[in-house]
C-alpha positions, 0 to 999 in steps of 0.5 A: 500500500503506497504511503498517503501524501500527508502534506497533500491530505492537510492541504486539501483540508485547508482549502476546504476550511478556507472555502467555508472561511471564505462563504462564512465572511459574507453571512447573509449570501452564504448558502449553509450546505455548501458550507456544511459540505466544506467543513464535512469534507475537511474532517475527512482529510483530517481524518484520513490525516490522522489515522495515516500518521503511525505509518508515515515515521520520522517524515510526519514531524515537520507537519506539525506548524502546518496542522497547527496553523490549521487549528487556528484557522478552523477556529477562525471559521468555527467564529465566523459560523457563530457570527454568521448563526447569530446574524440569522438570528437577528435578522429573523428578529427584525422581520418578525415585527413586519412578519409575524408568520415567520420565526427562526423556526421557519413559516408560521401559517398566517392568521387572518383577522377581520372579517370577509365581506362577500357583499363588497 
């Protein structure tokens, strides 16, 4: 079985983490799948990363400043997901004066008040 590329497994992590990072940075035109989908696929790399270290020996030493930079940018992400949460939530609230069918649960069916007049 031929040797995983570790620096290639943690730079195809980073680049999903900097694409998340990247959507994250505009929360109101950020689609959540697809941010989902990013921080989905680096777990992979990142597991695959992982469970790839005991056979990889001495060479695997000189990653470590390069996963450790990854750390803080996952952290920077994981920030930026909060925020991008938060400014959904408060958005939500601002129209919910406007709008009371919809909540941060989703669309409330409308209640009608008044009355119907079939005569005009």
């Amino acid at each position: 079985m031929p040797e995983p590329d570790l620096q290639g497994l943690l730079a195809a992590a980073q680049a999903r983490i900097d694409g998340a990072r990247v959507l994250l940075a505009r929360p109101r035109a950020c689609n959540p799948d697809e941010c989902v989908t990013l921080f989905r696929e680096a777990q992979g790399y990142l597991e695959w990363f992982r469970d790839s270290l005991p056979w990889a020996g001495p060479a695997s030493r000189g990653l470590r400043g390069q996963a450790v930079a990854l750390a803080g940018d996952i952290r920077q992400a994981a920030v930026l997901s909060e925020q991008a949460a938060l400014c959904g939530r408060r958005w939500l609230e601002r129209l919910r004066p406007a709008l009371p069918e919809y909540t941060a649960s989703g669309r409330v069916p409308p209640h009608i008040r008044g009355h119907i007049s079939f005569l005009g």
